[in-house]
C-alpha positions as CSV (number, residue, x, y, z in Angstrom):
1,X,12.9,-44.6,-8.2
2,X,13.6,-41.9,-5.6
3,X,12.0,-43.8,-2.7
4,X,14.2,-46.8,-3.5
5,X,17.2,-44.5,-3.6
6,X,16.2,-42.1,-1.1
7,X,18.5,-43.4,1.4
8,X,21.7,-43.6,-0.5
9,X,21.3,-40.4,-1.9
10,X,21.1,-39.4,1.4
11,X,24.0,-41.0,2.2
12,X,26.2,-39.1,-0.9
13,X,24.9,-36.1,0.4
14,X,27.0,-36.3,4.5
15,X,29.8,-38.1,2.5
16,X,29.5,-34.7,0.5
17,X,29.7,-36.1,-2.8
18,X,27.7,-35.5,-6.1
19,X,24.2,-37.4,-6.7
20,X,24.0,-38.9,-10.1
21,X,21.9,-36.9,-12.5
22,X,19.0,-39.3,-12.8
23,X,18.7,-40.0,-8.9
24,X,18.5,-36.4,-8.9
25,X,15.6,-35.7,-11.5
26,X,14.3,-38.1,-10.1
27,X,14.2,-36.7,-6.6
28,X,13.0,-33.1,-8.1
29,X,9.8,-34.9,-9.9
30,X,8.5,-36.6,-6.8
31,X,9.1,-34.5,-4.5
32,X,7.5,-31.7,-6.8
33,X,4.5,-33.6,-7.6
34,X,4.0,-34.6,-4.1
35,X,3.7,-31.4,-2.9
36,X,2.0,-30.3,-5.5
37,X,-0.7,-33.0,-4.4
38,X,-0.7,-31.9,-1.1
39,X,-1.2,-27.9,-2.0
40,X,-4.6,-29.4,-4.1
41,X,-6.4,-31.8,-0.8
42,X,-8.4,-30.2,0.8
43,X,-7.2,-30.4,4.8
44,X,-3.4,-29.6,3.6
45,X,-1.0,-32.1,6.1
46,X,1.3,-28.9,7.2
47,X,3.9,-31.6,8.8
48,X,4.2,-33.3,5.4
49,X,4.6,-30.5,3.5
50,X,7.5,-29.1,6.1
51,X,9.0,-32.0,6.0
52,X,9.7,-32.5,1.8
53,X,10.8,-28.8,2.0
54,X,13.1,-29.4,4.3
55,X,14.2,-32.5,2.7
56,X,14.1,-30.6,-0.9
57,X,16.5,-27.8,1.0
58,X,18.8,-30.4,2.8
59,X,19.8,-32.5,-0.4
60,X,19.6,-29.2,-3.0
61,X,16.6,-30.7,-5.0
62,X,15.1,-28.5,-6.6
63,X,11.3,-26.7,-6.4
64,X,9.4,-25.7,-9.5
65,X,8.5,-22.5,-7.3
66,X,5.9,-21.3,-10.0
67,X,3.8,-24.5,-10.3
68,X,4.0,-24.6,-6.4
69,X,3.8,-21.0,-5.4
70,X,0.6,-20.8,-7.3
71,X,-1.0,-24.3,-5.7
72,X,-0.1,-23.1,-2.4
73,X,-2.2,-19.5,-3.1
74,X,-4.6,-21.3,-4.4
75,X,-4.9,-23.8,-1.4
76,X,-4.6,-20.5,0.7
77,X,-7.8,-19.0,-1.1
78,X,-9.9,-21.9,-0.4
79,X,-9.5,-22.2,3.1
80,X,-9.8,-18.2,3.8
81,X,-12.9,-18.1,1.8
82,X,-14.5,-20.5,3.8
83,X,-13.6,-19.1,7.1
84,X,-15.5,-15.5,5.6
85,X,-17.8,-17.4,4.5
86,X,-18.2,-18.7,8.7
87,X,-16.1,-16.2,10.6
88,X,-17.2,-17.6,13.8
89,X,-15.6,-21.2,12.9
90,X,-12.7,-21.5,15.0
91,X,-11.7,-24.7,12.8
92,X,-11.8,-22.1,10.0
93,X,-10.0,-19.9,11.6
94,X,-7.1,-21.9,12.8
95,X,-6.7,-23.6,9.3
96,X,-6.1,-20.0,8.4
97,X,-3.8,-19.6,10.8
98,X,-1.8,-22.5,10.0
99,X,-1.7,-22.2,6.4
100,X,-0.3,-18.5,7.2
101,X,2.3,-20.0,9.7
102,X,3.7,-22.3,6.6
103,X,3.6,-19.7,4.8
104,X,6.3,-18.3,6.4
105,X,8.9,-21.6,5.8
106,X,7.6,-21.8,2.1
107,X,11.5,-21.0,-0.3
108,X,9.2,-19.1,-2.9
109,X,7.1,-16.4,-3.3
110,X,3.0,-16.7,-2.9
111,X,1.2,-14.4,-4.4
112,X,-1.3,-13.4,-1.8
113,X,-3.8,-10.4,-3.1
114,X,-6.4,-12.7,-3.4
115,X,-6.4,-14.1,0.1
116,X,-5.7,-10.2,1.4
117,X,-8.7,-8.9,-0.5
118,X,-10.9,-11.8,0.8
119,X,-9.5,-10.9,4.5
120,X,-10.2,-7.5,4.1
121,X,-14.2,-8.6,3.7
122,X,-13.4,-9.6,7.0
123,X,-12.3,-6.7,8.8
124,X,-15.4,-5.0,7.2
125,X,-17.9,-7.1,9.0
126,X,-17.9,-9.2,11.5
127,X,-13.9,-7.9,13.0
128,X,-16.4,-4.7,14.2
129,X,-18.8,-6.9,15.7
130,X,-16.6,-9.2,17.6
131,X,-14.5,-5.8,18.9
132,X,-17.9,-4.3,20.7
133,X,-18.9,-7.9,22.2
134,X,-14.9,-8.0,23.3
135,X,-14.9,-4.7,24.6
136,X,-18.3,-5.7,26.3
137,X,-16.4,-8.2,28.1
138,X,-17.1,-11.5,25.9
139,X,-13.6,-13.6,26.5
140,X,-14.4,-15.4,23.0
141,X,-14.6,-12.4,21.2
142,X,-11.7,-11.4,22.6
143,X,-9.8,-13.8,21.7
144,X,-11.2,-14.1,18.0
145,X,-10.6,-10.7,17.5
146,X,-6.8,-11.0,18.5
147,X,-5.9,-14.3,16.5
148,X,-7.3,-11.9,13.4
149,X,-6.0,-9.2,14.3
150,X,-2.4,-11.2,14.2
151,X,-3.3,-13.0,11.4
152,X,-4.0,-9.5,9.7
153,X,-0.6,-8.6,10.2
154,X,1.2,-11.3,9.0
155,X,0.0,-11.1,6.1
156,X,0.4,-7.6,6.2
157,X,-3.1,-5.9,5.9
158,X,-3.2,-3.0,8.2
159,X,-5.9,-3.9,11.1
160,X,-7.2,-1.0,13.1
């Protein structure tokens, strides 16, 4: 029902004027559910996911931010724990990254102490490591130990 409708709801919205109730619940269930279903796959398609937000935010639809904000945390966990679990996986790594970036644009609250306790198990191993093969000159090291470091900081574990 909402992809049928998609565009003239889209058009009610620029003309300003209300969408009809069921056009609306309508609108709220799929775009829910498909977000949803992308917080749960396992490579989560970032561009996607931006995209319904943005689309839930432009047309007022809205997002069951409990259901969601935990998926997303849990999505969050998964893909930290495996990059502990291979630190040296720049895949990993930038997964990380990327999940941390959406983050960011995501209209609710994540809770994140799982993924900042898992992080931390990070910093206690291998961040010490990769410093003295950084300061010993190793450009890969380097480099790892900065895109932590930032990614320690946003989401706001003190890295020293």
């Amino acid at each position: 029902v909402y992809e049928e409708n998609a565009p003239v709801m889209r058009f009610l919205a620029e003309l300003g004027m209300p969408i009809p109730r069921g056009l609306q619940a309508a609108a709220e269930r799929a775009l829910n559910d498909e977000l949803l279903a992308l917080f749960g796959e396992e490579s989560l398609d970032r561009d996607r996911a931006t995209r319904l937000l943005t689309e839930a935010s432009e047309r007022s639809i809205a997002i069951d931010a409990t259901t969601l904000g935990f998926a997303f945390g849990h999505h969050f966990e998964r893909v930290t724990e495996a990059f502990v679990w291979a630190p040296t996986n720049l895949d990993a790594l930038a997964e990380v990254e990327a999940t941390a970036d959406l983050l960011r644009a995501l209209p609710f609250e994540v809770d994140l102490w799982k993924v900042q306790n898992l992080f931390y198990r990070l910093l206690q191993g291998p961040l010490g490591e990769h410093r003295a093969r950084a300061e010993a000159g190793d450009a890969w090291a380097r480099d790892w130990v900065e895109r932590v470091v930032a990614l320690g900081e946003s989401l706001q574990i003190r890295v020293e």
